[in-house]
BAROGU-268028 format. One line per field, with one value per residue: residue number from 0; residue in three letters; z, x, y of N, C-alpha, C in turn. Coordinates in Angstrom, 3 decimals, padded with zeros to 6 digits, always signed. Atoms other than C-alpha are relative to their C-alpha. Last residue first. Example, Ala and Ser with C-alpha at 12.3 -4.5 7.8 and 13.67 -1.06 7.14 Angstrom:
residues 2
bator = (1;0)
vexgu = (SER;ALA)
n.Z = (-000.060;+000.000)
n.X = (-000.820;+000.890)
n.Y = (-001.190;-001.190)
ca.Z = (+007.140;+007.800)
ca.X = (+013.670;+012.300)
ca.Y = (-001.060;-004.500)
c.Z = (+000.730;+000.000)
c.X = (-000.770;+000.900)
c.Y = (+001.090;+001.200)
***
This chain:
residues 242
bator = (241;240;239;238;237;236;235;234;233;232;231;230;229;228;227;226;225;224;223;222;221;220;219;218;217;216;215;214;213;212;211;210;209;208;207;206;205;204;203;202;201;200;199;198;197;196;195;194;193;192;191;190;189;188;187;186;185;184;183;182;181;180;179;178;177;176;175;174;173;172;171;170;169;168;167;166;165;164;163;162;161;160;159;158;157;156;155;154;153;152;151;150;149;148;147;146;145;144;143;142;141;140;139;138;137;136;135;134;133;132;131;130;129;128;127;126;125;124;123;122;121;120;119;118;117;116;115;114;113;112;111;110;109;108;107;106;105;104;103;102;101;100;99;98;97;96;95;94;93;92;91;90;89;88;87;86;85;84;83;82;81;80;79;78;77;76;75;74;73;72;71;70;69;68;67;66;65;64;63;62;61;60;59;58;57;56;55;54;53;52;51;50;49;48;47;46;45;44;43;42;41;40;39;38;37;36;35;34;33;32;31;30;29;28;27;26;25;24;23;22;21;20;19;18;17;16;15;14;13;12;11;10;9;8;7;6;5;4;3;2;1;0)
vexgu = (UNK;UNK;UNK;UNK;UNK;UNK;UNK;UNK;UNK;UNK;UNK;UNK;UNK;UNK;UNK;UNK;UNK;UNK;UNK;UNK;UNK;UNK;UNK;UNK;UNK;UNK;UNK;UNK;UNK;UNK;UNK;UNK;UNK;UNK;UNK;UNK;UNK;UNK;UNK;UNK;UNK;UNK;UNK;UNK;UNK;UNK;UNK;UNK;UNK;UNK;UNK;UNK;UNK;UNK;UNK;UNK;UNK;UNK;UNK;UNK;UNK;UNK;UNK;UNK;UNK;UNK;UNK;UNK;UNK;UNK;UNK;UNK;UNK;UNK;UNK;UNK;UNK;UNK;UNK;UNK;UNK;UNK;UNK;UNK;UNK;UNK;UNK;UNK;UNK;UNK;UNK;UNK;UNK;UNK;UNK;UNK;UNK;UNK;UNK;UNK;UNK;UNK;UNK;UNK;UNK;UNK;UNK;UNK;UNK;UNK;UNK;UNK;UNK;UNK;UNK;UNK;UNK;UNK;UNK;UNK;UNK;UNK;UNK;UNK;UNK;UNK;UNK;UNK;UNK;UNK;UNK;UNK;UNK;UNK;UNK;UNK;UNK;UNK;UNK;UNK;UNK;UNK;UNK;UNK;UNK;UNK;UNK;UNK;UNK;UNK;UNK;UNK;UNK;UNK;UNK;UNK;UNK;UNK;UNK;UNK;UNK;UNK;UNK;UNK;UNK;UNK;UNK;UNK;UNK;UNK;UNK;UNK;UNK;UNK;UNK;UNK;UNK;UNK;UNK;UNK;UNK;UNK;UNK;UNK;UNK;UNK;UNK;UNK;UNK;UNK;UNK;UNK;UNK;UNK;UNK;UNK;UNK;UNK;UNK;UNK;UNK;UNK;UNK;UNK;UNK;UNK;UNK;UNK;UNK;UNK;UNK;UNK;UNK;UNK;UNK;UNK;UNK;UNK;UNK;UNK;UNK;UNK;UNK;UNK;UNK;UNK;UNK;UNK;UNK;UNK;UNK;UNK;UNK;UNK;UNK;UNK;UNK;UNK;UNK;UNK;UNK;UNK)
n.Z = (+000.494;+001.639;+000.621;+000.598;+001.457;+000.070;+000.731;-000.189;-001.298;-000.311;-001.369;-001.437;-001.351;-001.278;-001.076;-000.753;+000.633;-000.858;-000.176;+000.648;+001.317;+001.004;+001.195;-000.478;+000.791;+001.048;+000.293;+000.232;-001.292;+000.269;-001.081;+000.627;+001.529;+000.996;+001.229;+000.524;-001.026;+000.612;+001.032;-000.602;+000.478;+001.230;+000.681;-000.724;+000.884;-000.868;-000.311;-000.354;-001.205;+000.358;-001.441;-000.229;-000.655;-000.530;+000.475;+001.072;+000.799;+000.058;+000.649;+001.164;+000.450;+000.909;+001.051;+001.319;+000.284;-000.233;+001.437;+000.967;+000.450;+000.617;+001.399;+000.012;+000.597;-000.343;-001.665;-000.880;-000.166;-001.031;-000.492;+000.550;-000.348;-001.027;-000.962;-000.443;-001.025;-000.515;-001.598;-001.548;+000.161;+000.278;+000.782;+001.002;+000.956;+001.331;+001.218;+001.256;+001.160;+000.402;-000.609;+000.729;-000.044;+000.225;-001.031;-001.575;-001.013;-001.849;-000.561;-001.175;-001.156;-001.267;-001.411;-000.993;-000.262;+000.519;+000.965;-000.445;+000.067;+001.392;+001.382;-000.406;+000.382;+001.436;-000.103;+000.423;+001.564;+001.334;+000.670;+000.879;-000.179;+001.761;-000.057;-000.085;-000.599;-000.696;-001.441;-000.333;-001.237;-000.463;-001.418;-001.254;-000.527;-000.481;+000.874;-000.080;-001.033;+001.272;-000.673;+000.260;+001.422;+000.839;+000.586;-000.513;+000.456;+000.811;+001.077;+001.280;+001.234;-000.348;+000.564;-000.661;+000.534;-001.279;-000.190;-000.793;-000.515;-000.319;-001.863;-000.554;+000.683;+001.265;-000.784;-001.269;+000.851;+001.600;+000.120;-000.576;+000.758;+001.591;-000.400;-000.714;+001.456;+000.546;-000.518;+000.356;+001.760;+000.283;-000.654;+001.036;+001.627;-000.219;+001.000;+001.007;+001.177;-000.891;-000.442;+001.105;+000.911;-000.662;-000.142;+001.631;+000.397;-001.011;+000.420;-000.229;+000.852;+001.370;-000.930;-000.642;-000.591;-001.080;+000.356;+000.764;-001.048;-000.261;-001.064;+000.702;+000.490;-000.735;+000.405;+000.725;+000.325;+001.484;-000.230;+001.003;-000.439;-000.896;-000.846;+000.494;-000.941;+000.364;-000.882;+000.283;-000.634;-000.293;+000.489;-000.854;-000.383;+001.370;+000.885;-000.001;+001.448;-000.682)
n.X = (-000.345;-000.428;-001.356;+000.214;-000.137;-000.271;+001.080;-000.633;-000.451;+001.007;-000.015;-000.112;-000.314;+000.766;-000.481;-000.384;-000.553;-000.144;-001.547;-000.535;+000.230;+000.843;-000.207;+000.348;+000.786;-000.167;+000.170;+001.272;+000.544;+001.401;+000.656;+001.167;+000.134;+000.417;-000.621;-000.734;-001.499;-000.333;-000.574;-000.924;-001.143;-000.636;-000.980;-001.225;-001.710;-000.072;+001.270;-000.005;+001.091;+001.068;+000.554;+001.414;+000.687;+000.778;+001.511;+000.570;+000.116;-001.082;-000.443;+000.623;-000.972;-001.615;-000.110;+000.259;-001.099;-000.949;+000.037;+000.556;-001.269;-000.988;+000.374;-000.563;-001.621;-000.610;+000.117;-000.330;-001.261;-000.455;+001.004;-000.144;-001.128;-000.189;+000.707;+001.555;+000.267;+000.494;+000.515;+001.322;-000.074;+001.135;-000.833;+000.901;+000.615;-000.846;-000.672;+000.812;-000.271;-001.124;-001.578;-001.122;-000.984;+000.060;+000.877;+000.286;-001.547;-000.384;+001.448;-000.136;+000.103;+000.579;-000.903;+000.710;+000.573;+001.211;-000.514;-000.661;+000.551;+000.061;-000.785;-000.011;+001.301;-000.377;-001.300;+000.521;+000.951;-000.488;+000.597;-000.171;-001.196;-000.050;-001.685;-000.703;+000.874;-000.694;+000.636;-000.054;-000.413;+000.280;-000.738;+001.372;-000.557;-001.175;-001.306;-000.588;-001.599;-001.334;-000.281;+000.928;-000.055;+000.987;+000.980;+000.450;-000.309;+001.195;-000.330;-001.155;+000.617;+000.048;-000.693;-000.455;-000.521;-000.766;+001.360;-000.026;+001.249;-000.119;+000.330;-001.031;-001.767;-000.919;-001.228;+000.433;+001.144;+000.174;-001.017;+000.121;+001.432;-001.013;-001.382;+000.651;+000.634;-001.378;-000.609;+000.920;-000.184;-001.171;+000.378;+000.850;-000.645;-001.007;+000.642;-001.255;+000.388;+000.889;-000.791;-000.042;+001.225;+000.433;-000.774;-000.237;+001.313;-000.570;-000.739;-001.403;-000.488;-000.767;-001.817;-000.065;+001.297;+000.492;+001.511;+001.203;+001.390;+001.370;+000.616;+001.235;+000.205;+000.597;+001.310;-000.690;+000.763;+000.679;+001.683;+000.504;-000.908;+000.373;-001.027;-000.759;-001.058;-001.624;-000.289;-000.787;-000.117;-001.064;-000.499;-001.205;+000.523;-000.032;-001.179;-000.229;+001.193;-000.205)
n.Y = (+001.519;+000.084;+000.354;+001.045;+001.221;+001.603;+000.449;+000.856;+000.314;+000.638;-000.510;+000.197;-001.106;+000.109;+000.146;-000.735;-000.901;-001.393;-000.332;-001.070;+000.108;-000.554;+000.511;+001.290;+000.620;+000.028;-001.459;-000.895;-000.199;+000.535;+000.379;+000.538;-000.735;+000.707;-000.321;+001.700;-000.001;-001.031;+000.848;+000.702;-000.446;-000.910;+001.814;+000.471;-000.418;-000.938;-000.140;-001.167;-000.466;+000.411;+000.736;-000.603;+000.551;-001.176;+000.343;-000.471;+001.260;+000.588;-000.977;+000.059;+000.701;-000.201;-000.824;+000.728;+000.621;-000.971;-000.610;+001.546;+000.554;-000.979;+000.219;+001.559;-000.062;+000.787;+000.142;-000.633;-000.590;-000.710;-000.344;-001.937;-000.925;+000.199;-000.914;+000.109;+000.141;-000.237;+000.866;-000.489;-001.440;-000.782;-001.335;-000.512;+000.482;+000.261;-001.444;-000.241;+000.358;-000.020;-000.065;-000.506;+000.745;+000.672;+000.931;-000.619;+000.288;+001.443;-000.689;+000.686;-000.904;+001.270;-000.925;-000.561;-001.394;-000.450;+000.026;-001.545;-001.660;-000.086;-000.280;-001.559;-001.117;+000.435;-001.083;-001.033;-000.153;-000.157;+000.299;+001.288;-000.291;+000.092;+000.182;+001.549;+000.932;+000.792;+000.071;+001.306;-000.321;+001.500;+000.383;+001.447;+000.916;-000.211;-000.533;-001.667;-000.514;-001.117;-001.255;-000.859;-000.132;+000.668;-000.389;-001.107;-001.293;-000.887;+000.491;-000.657;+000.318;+001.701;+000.745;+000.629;+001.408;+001.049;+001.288;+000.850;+000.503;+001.539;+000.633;+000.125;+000.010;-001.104;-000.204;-000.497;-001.221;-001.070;-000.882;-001.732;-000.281;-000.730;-001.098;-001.150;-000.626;-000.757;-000.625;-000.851;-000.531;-000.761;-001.402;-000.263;-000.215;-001.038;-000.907;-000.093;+000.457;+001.151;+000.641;+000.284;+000.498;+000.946;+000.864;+000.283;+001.359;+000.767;+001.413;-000.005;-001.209;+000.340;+001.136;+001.151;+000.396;-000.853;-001.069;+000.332;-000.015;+000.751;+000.474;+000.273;+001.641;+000.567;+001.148;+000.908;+001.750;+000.685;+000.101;-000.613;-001.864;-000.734;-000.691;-001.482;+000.457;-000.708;-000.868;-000.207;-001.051;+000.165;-001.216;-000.530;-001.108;-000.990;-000.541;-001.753;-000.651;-001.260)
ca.Z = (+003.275;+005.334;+008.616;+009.463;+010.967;+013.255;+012.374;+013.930;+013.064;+009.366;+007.515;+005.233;+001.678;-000.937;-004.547;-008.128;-008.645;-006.100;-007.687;-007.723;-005.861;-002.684;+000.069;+002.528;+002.002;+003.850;+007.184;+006.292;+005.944;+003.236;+003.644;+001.694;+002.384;+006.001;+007.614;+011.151;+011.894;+008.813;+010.842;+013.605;+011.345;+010.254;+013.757;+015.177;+011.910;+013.141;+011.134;+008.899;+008.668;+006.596;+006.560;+003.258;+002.907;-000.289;-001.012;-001.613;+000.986;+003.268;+002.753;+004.015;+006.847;+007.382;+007.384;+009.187;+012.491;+012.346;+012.576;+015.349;+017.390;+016.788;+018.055;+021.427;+021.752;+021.742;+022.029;+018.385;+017.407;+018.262;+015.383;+013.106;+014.329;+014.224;+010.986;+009.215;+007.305;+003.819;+002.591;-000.721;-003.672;-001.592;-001.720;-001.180;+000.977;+002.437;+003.312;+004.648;+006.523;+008.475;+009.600;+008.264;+009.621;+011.683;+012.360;+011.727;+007.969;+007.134;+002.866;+001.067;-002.180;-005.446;-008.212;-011.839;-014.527;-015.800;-014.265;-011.007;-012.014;-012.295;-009.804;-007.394;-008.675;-008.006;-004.300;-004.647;-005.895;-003.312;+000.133;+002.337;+003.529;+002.285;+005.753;+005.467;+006.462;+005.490;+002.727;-000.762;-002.628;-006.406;-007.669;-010.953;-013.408;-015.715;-018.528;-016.486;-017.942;-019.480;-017.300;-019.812;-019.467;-015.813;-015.058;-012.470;-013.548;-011.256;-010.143;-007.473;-005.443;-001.630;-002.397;-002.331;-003.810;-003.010;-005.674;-005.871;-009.080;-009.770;-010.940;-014.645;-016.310;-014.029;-012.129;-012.861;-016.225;-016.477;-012.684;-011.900;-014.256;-013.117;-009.661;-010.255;-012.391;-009.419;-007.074;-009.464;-009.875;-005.824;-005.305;-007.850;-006.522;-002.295;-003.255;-000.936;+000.369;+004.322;+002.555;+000.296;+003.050;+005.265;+002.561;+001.660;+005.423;+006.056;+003.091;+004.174;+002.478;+002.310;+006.239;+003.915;+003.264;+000.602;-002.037;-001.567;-000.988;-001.833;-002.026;-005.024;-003.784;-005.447;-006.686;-006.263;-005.173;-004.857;-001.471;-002.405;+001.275;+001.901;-000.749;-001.139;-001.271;-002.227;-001.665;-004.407;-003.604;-005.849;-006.413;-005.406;-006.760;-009.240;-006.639;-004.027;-005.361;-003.779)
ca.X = (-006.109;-007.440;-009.147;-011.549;-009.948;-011.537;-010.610;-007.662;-008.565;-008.271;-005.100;-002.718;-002.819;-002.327;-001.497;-002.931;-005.350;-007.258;-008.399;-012.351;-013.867;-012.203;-009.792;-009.149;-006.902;-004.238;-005.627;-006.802;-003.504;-000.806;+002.964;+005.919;+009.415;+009.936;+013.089;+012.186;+010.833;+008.253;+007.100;+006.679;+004.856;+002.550;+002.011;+001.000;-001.249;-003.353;-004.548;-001.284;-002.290;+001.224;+004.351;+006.192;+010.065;+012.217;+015.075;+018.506;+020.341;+021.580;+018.339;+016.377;+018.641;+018.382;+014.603;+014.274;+016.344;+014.144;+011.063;+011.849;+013.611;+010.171;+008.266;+010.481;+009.900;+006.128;+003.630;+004.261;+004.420;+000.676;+000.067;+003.099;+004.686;+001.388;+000.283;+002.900;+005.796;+006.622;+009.525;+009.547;+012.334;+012.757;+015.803;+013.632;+015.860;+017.495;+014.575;+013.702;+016.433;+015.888;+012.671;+008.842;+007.699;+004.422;+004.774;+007.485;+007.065;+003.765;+004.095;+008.055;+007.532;+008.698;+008.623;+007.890;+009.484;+009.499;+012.955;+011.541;+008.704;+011.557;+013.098;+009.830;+009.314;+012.973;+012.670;+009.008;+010.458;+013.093;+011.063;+013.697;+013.593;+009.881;+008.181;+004.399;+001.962;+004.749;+002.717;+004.294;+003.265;+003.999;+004.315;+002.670;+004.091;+001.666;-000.257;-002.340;-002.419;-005.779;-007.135;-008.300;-005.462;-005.275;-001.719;+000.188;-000.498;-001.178;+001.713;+002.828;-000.693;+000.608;+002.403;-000.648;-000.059;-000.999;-001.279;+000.114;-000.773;+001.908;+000.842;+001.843;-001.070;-003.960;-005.396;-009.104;-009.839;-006.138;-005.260;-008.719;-008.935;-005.114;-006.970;-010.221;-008.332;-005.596;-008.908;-010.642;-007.499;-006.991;-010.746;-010.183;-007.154;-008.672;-012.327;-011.767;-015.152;-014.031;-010.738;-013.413;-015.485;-012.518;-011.075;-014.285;-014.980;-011.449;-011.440;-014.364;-018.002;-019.251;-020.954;-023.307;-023.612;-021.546;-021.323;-017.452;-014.144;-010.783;-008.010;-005.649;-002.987;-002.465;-000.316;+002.625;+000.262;+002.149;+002.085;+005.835;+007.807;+005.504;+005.169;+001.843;-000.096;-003.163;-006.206;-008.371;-011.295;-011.837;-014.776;-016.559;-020.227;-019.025;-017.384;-020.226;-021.837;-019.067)
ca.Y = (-003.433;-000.812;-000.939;+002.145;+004.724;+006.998;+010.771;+013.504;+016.922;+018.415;+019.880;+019.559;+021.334;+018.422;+018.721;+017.986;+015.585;+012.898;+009.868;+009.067;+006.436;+007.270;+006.184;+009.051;+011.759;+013.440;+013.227;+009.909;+008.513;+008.173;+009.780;+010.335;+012.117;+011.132;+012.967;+011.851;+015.661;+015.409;+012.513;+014.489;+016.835;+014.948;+012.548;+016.293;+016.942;+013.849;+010.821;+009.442;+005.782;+004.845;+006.237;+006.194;+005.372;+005.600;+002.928;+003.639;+001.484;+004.023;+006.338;+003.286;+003.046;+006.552;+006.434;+003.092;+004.724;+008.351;+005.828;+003.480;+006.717;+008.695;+005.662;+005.266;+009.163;+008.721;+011.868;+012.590;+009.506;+009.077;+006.385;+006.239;+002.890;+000.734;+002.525;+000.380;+002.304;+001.050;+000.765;+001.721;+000.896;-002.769;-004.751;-008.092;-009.879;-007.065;-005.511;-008.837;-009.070;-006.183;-007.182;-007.891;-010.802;-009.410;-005.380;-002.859;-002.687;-003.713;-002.974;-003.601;-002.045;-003.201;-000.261;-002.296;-002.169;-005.629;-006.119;-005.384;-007.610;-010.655;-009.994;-010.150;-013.381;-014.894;-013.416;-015.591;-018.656;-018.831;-018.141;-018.086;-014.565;-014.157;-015.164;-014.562;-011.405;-009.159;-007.490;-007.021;-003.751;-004.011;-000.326;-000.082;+003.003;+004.862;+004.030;+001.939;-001.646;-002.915;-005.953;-008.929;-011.383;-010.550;-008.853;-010.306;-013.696;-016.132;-018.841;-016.505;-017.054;-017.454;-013.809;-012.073;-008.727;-005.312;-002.721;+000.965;+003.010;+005.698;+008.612;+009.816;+010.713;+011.036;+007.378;+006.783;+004.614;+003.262;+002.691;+001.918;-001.487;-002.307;-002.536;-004.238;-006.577;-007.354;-007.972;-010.354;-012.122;-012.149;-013.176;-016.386;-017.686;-016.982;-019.106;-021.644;-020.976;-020.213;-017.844;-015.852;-014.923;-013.700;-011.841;-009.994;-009.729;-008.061;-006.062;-003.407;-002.915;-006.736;-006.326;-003.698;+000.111;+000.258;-002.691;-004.172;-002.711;-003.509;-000.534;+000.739;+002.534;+005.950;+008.032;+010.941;+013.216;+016.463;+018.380;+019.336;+018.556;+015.668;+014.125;+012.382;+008.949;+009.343;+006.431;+004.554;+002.684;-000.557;-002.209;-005.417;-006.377;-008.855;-010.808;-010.729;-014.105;-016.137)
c.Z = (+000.040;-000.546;-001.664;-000.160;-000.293;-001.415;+000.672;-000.268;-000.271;+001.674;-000.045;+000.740;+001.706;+000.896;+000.837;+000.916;+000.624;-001.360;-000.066;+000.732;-001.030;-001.333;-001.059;-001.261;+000.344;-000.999;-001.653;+000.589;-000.521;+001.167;-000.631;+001.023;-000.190;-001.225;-000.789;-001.432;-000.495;+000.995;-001.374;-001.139;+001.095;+000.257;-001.541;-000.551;+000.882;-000.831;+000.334;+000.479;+000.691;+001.335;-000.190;+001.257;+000.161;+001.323;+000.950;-000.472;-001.675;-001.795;-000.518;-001.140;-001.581;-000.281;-000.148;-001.000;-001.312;-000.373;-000.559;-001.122;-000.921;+000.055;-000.981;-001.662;-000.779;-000.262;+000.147;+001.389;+000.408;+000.125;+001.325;+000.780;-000.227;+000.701;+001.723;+001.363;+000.851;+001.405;+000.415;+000.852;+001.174;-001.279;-000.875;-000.654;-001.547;-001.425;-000.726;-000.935;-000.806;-001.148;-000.647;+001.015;-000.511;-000.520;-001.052;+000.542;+001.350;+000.481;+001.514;+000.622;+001.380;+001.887;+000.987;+001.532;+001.153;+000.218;-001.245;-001.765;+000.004;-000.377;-001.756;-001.192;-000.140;-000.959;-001.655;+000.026;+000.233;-001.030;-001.791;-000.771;-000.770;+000.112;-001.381;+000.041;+000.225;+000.320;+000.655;+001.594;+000.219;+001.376;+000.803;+001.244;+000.803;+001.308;+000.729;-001.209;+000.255;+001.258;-000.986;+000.792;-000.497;-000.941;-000.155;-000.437;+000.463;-000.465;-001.060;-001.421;-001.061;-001.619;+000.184;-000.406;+000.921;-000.666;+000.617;+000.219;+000.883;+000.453;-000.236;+001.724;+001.294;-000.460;-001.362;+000.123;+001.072;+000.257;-001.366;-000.435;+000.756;-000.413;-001.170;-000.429;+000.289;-001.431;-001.004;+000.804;+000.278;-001.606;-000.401;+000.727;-000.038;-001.668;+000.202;-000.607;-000.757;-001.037;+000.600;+000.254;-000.845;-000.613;+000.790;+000.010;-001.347;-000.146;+000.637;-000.265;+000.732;+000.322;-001.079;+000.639;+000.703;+000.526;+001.571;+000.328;-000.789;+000.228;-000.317;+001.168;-000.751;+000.230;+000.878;-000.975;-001.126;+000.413;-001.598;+000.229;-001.638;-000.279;+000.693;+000.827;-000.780;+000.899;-000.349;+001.341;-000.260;+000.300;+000.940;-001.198;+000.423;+000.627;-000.943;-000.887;+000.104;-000.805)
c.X = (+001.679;+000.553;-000.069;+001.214;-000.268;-000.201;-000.117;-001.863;+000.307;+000.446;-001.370;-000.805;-000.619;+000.363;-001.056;+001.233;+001.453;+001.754;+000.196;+001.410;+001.068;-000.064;-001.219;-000.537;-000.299;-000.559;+000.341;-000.036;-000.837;-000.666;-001.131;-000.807;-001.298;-000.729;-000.968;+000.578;+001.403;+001.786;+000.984;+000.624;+001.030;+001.193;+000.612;+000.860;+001.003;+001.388;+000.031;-001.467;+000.667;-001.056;-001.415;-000.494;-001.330;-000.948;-000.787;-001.291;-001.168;+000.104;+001.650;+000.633;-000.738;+000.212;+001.492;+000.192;-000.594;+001.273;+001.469;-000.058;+000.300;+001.634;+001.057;-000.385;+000.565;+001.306;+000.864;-000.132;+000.717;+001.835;+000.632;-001.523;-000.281;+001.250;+000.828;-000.165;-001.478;-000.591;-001.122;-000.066;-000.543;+000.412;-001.186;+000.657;-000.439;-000.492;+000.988;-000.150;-001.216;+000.615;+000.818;+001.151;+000.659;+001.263;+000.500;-001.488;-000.253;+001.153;+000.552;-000.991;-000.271;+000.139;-000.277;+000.400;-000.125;+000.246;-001.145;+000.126;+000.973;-000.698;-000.410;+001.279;+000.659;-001.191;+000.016;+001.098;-000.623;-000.469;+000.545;-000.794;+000.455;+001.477;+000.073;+001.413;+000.655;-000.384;+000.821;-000.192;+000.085;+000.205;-001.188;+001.068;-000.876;+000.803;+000.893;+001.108;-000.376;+000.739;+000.707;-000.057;-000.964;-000.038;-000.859;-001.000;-000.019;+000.335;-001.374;-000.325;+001.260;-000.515;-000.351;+001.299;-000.009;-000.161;+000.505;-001.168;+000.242;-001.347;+000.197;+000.034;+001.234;+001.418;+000.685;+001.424;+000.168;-001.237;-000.028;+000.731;+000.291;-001.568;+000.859;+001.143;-000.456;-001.207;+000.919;+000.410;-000.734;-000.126;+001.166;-000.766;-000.938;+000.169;+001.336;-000.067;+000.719;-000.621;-001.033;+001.072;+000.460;-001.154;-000.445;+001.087;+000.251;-001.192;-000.155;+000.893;+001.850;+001.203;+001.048;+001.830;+000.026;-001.137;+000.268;-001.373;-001.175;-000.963;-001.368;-000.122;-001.763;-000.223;-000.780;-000.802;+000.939;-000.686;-000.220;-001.734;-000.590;+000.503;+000.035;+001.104;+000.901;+000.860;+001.107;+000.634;+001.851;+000.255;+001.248;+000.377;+001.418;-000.507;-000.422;+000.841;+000.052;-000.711)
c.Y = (+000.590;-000.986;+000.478;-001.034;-001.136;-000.343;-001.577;-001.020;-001.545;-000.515;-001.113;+000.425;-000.766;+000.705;+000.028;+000.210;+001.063;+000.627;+001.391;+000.226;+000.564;-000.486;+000.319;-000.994;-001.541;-000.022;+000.612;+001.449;+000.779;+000.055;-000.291;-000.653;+000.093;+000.925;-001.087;+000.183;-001.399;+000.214;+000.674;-000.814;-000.311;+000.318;+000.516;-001.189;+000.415;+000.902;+001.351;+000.861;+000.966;+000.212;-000.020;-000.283;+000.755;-000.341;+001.124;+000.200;+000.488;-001.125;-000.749;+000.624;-000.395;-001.475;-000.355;+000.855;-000.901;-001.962;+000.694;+000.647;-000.884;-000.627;+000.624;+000.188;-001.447;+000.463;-001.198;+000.210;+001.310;-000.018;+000.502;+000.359;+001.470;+001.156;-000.354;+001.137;-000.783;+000.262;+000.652;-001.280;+000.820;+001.439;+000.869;+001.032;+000.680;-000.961;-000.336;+001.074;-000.314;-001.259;+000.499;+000.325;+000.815;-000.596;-001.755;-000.944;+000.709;+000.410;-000.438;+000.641;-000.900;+000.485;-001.677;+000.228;+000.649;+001.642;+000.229;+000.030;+001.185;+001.411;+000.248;+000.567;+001.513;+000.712;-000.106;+001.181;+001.372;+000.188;+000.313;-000.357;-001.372;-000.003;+000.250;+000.639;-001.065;-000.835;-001.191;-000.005;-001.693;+000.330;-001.287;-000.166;-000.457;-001.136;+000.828;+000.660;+001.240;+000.322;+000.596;+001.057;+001.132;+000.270;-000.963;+000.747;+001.310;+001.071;+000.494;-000.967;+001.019;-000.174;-001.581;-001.160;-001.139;-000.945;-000.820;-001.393;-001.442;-000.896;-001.633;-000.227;+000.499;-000.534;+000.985;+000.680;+000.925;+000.524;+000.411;+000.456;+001.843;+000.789;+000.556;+000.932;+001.088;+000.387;+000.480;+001.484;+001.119;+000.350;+000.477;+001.551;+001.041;+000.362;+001.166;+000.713;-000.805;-000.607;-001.363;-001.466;-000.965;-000.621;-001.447;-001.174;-000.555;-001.381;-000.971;-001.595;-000.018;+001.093;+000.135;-000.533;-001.460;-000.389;+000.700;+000.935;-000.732;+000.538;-000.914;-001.299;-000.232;-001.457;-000.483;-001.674;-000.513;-001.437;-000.713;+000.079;+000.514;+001.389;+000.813;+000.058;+001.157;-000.507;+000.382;+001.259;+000.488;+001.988;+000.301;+001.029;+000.907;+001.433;+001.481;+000.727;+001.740;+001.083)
***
């Protein structure tokens, strides 16, 4: 797979809503601009028709601790996705330096994790490391209710699917509005994800959500975003994201 050494790692905010702070950032795939390489989906799909998944996910979690120390200001969190079909690979690569600030472990619903005993036993263990554990996807594929319990997220994460045109849906706005309080029930924070428009803002603002990501907000970038964030711009096509 002779694109490895070309891949990099795009970094996107993820802010409170009611301060405009940048709380952190995930840390996003991409390969060389310009070519088929430059979004996750080929990178994945490339690496899955090679066999070649182990050895893209390391080079992926190095990328990613690699940004969160030379890129990510003191004290931001530095969100990183995780596949859970490769729990017997170090989180850290032996040769990634750590951020020197917290790591929020995202975990993507893609698979079942309600009975999956070795990776509930994982995820314990990181917590106990430190680190934030964040339920990604919620609202599409396997995530559910008991997989929140399962996991006993800090962050739930909203997927785009539920936060695109919520303000023109009521059905959405009841879907959101009933994961906040049960998020709030159970202690854990919720972010909504593929924020585009600053109607879906401040519907979501309505729902009682704290923390949001989306390319009105900020879109994913070399360079890590400082500071706060003043709101605005029109509504954008979005690329996927990882």
């Amino acid at each position: 797979m002779f694109f490895l050494d070309a891949l990099w790692t795009a970094l996107q905010p993820i802010i409170n809503l009611e301060t405009g702070e940048i709380i952190g950032h995930e840390a996003l795939i991409r390969g060389p601009e310009g070519t088929s390489w430059a979004l996750p989906q080929k990178i994945i799909g490339s690496a899955a028709r090679v066999h070649r998944e182990r050895e893209l996910e390391m080079r992926c979690r190095h990328l990613a601790f690699s940004a969160g120390r030379e890129r990510l200001p003191r004290g931001q969190t530095l969100f990183l996705n995780v596949d859970l079909q490769h729990l017997d690979l170090p989180l850290v690569p032996d040769s990634a330096p750590k951020p020197p600030g917290q790591v929020a472990i995202e975990i993507s619903e893609q698979h079942e994790i309600i009975r999956n005993v070795r990776a509930l036993e994982t995820l314990h263990v990181w917590r106990s490391e430190g680190h934030l554990i964040v339920q990604d996807d919620f609202g599409v594929g396997y995530a559910s209710l008991g997989s929140i319990l399962a996991i006993k997220p800090d962050m739930i994460k909203v997927d785009k699917f539920l936060v695109t045109d919520i303000d023109q849906d009521r059905d959405r706005r009841a879907a959101i509005s009933t994961v906040v309080k049960l998020a709030r029930d159970l202690g854990a924070a919720v972010v909504a994800e593929g924020v585009e428009t600053i109607g879906e803002l401040r519907a979501l603002q309505d729902c009682g959500i704290q923390y949001a990501q989306g390319y009105l907000l900020g879109r994913p970038e070399r360079q890590a975003k400082t500071g706060t964030v003043t709101v605005v711009g029109q509504r954008t096509n979005r690329p996927p994201e990882d």
